[in-house]
LUMROBA-47095 format. One record per residue: residue in one letter; x, y, z of N, C-alpha, C, CB in turn. Coordinates in steps of 0.001 Angstrom, whole numbers. Each point is the difference from the previous one (the first is absolute). Glycine has a CB too. Example, Ala and Ser with C-alpha at 12.3 -4.5 7.8 and 13.67 -1.06 7.14 Angstrom:
REM residues 2
ATOM  resn      n_u      n_v      n_w     ca_u     ca_v     ca_w      c_u      c_v      c_w     cb_u     cb_v     cb_w
ATOM     A    13190    -5690     7800     -890     1190        0      900     1200        0    -1892    -1173     1246
ATOM     S     1542     2223    -1966      820     1190       60     -770     1090      730     1184     -628    -2145
REM end
This chain:
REM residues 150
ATOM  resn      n_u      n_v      n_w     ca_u     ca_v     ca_w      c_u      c_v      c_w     cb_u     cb_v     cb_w
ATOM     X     -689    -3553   -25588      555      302     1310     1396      586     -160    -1360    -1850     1048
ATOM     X     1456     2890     -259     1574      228      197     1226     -422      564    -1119     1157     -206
ATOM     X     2262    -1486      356     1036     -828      523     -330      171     1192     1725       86    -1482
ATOM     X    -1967      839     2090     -534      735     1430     -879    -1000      545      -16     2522     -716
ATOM     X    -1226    -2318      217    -1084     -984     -155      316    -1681      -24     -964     2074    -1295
ATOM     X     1799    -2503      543     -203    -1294      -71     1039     -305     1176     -816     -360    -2671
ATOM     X     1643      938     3085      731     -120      933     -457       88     1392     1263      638    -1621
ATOM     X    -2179      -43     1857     -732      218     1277    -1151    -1131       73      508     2692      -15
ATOM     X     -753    -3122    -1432    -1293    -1352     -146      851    -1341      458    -1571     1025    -2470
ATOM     X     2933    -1075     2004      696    -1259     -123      175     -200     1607     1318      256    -2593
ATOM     X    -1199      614     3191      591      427     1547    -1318     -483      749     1744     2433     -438
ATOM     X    -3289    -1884     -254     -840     -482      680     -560    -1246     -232     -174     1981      290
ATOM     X      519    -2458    -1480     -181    -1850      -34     1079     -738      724     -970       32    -2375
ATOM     X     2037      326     2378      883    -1253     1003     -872      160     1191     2808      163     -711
ATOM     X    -3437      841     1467     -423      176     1144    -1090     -756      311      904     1915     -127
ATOM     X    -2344    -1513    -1150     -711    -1210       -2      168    -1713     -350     -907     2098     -289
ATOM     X     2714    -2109     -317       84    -1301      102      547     -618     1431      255      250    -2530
ATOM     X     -239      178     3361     1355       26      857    -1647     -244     1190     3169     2154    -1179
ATOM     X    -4553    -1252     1049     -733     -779      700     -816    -1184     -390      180     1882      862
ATOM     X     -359    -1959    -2453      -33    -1317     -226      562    -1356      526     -303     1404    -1396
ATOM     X     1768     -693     1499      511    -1007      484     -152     -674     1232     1060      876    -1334
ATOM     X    -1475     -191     2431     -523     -401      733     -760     -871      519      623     1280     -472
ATOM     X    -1782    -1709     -424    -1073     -558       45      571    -1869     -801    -1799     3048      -94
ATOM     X     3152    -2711     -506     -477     -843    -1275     1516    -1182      835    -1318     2236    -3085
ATOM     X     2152    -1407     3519     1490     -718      517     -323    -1076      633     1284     1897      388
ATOM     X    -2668    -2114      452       24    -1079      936     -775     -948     -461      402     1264     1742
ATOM     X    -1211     -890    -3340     -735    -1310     -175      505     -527    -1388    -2200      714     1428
ATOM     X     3129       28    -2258      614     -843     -868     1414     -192       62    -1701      556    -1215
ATOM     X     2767       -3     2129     1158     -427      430      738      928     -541     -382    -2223      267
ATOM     X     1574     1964      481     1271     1431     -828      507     -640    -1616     1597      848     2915
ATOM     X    -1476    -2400    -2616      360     -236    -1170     -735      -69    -1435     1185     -830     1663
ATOM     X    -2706      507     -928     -622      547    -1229     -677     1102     -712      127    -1614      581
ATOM     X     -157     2698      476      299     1339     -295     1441      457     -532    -1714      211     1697
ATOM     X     2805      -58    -1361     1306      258    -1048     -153     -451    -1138     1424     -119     1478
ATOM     X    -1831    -1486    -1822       82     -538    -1094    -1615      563     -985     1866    -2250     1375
ATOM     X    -2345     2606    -1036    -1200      627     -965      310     1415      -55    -1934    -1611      638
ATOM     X     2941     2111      641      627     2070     -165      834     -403    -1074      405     1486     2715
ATOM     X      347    -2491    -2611     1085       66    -1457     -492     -138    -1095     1535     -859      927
ATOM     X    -2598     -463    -1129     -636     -162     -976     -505     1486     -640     -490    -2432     1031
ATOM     X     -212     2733     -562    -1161     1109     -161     1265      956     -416    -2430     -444     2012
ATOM     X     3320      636    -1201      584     1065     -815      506      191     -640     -140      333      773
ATOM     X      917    -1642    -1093      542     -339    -1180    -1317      354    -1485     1801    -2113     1766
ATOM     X    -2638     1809    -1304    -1346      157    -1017     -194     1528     -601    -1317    -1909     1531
ATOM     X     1443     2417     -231     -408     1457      -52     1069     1040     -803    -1227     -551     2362
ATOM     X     2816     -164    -1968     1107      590     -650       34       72    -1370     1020     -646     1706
ATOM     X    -1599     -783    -1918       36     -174    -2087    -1201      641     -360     1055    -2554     -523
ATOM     X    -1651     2800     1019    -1386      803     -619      241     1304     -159    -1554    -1338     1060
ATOM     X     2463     1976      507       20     1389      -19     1453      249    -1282    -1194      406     3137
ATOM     X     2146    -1438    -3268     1086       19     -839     -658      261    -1696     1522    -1788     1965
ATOM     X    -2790      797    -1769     -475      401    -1699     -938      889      -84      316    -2048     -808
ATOM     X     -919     2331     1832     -314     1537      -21     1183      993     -259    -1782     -596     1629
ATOM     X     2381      491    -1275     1357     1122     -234      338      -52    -1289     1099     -256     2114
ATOM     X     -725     -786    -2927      331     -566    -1123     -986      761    -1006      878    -2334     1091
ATOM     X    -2452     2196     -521     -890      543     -968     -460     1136      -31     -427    -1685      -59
ATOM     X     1337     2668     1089     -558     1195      346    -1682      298      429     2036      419    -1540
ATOM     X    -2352    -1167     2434    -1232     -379      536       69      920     1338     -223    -2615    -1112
ATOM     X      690     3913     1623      365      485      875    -1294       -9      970     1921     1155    -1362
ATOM     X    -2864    -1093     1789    -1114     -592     1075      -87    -1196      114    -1209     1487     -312
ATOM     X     1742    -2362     -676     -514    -1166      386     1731     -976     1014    -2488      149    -2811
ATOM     X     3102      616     2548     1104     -195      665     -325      679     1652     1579       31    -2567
ATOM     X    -1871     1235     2216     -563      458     1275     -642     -825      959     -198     1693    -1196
ATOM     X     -659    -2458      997     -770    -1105      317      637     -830      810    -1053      170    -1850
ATOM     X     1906     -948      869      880    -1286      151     1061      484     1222     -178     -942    -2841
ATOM     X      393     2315     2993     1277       77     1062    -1421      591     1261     3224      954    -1844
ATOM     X    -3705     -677     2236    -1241     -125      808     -384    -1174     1077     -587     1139    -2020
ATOM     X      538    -1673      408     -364    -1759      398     1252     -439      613    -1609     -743    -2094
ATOM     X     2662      979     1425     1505     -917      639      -26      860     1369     1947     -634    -2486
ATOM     X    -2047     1785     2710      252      528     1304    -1505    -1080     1346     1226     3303    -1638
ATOM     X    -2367    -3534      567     -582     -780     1065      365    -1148      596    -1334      897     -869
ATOM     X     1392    -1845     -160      771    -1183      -39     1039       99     1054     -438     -328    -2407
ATOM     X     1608      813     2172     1384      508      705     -946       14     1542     1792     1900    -2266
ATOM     X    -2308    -1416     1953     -580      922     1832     -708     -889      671     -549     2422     -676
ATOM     X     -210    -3286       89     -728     -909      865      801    -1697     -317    -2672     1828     -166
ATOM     X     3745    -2281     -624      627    -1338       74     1106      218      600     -871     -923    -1824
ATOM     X     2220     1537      522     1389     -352      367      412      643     1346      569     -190    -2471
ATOM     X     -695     1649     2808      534      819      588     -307      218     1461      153      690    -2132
ATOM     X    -1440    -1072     2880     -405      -46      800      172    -1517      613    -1185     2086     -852
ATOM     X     1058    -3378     -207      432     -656      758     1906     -882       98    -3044      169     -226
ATOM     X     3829      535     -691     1230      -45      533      178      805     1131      704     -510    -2023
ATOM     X    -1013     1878     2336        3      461     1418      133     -642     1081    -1023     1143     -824
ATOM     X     -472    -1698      769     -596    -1260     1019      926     -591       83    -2056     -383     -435
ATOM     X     2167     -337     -211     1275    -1192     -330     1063      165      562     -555     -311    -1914
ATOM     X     1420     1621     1622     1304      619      822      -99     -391      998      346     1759     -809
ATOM     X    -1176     -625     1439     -508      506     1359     -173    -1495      853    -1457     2476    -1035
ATOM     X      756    -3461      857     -421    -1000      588     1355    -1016      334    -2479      452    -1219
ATOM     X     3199     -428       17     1100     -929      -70     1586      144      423    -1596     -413    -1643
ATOM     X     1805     1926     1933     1096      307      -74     -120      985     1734      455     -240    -3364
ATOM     X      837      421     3476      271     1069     1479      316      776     -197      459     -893     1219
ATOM     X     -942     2361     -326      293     1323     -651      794      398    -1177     -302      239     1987
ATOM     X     1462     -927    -1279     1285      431     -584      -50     -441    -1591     1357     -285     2436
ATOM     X    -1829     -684    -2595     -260     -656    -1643    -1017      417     -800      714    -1868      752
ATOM     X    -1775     2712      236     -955      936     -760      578     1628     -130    -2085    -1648      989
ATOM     X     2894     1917     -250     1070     1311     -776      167     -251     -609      929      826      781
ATOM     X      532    -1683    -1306      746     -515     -796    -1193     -316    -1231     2039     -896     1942
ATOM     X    -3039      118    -2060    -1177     -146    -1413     -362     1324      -43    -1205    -2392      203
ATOM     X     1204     3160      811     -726     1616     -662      844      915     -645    -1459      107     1799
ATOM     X     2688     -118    -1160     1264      573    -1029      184     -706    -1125     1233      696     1731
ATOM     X     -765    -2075    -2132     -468     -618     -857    -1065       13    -1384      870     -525     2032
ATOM     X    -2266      680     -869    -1181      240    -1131      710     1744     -578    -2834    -1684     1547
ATOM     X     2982     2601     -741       91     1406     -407     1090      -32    -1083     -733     1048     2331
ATOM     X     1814    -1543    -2251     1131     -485     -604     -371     -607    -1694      948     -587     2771
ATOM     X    -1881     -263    -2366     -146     -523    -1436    -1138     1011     -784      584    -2740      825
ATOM     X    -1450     3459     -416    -1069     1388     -231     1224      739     -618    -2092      198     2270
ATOM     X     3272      289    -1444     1151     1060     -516      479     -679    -1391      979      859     2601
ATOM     X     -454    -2186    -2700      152     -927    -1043     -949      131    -1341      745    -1424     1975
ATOM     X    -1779     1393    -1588    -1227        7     -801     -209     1244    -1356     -949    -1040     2523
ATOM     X     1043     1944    -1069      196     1492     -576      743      130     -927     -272      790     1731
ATOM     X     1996     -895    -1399      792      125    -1016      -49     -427     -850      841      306      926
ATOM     X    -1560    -1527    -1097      290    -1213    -1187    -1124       73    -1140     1040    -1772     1865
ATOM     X    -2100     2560    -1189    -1286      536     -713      619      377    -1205    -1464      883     1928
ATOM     X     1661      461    -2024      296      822    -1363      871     -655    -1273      -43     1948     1717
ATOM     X      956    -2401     -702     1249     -553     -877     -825    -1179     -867     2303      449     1962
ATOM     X    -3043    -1299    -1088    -1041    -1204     -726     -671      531    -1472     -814     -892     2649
ATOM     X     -299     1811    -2106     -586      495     -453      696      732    -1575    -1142     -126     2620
ATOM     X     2320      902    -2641      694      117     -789      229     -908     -969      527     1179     1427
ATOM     X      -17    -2319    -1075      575     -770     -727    -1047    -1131     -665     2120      639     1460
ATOM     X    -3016    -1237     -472    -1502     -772     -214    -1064      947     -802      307    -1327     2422
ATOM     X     -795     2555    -1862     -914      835       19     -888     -620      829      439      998    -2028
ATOM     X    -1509     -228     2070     -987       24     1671     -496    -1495     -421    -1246     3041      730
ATOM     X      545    -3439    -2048     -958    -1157     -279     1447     -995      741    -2112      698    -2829
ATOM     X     3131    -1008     2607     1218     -559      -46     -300     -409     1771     1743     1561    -2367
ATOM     X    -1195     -449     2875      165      312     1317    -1086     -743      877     1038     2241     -730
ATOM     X    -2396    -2084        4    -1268     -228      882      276    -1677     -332    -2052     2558     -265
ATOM     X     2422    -3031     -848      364    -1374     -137      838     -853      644     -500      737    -1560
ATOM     X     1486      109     1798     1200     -413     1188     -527     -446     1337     1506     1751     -946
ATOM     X    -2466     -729     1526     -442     -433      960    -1015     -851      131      869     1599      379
ATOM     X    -1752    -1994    -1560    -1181     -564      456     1023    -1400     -545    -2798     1941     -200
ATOM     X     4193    -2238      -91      763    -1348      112      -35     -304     1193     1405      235    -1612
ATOM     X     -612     1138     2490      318     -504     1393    -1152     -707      789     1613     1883       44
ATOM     X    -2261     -623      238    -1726     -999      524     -324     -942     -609    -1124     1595      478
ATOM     X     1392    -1860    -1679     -403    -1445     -185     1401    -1480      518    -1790     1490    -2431
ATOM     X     2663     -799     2532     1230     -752      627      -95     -195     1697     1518     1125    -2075
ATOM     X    -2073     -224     2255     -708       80     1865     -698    -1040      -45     -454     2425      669
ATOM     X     -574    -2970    -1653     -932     -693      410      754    -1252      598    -1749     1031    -1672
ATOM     X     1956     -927      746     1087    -1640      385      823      -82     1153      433     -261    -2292
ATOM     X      283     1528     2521      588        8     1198    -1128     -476     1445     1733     2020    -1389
ATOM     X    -2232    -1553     1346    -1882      136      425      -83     -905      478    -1203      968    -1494
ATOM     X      886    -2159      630      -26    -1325       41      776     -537      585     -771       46    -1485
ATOM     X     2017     -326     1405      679     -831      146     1001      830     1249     -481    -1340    -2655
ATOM     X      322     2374     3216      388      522     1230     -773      599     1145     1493      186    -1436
ATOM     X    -2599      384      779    -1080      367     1260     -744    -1250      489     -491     2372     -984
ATOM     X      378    -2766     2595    -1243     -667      159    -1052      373      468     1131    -1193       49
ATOM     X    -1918      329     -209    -1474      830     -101     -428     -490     1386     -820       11    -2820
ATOM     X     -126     1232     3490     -641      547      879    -1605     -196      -36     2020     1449      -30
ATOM     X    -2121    -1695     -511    -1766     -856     -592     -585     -484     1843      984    -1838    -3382
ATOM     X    -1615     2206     4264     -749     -744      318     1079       25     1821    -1294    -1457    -3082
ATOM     X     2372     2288     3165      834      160      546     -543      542     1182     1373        3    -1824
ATOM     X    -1348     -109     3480      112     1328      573      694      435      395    -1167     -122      226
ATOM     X     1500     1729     1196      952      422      323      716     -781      992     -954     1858     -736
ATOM     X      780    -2869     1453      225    -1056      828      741    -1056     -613    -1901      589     1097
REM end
């Protein structure tokens, strides 16, 4: 596939994760969806990291696919929710400048990482954090299991 290509695939798996998500938010909970999006991606990061490591270039392809599904149907759709439900306008600006803010963050901090780690490095860095989420997860999200809108 071409960068083109996998970029327009990654774009169309968050989408099919994002209606996954749908189906799945109200019968296993936000908290135990985040905590299996972190898990999982934490999973997916060290795989796609030693793919990188081994010059396995499709099979990395794969692994960031998969993380864009994952992403699309656990973490990302239901922190949204989460915002949106919990907070007043004004505190869902403020998280969207914020979220955009830390994306701008992201960006910059990419290359320079990458430089100094290299990509296997980099992909390791992050599949720490998601695995440092989990816990956050735990011990700060509560769970919605069984919840209604009432």
């Amino acid at each position: 596939m071409t960068p083109r290509q996998v970029t327009y695939s990654y774009f169309g798996m968050i989408l099919i994760g994002c209606v996954i998500s749908f189906f799945i938010v109200t019968r296993f909970g936000r908290r135990t969806l985040l905590m299996t999006g972190f898990s999982l991606s934490s999973v997916i990061l060290v795989l796609a990291g030693g793919g990188v490591y081994f010059n396995q270039s499709n099979f990395v392809t794969v692994m960031i696919l998969l993380f864009g599904t994952v992403g699309g149907s656990t973490t990302a759709p239901v922190f949204m929710t989460h915002v949106v439900e919990t907070n007043p306008d004004v505190v869902i600006g403020v998280v969207s400048c914020l979220a955009s803010g830390f994306l701008l963050l992201n960006t910059l901090i990419t290359f320079p990482l990458i430089a100094v780690f290299g990509p296997a490095g980099y992909l390791f860095i992050l599949a720490t954090v998601s695995f440092i989420g989990v816990f956050y997860m735990a011990l700060v999200v509560k769970e919605s299991k069984g919840l209604t809108d009432k």
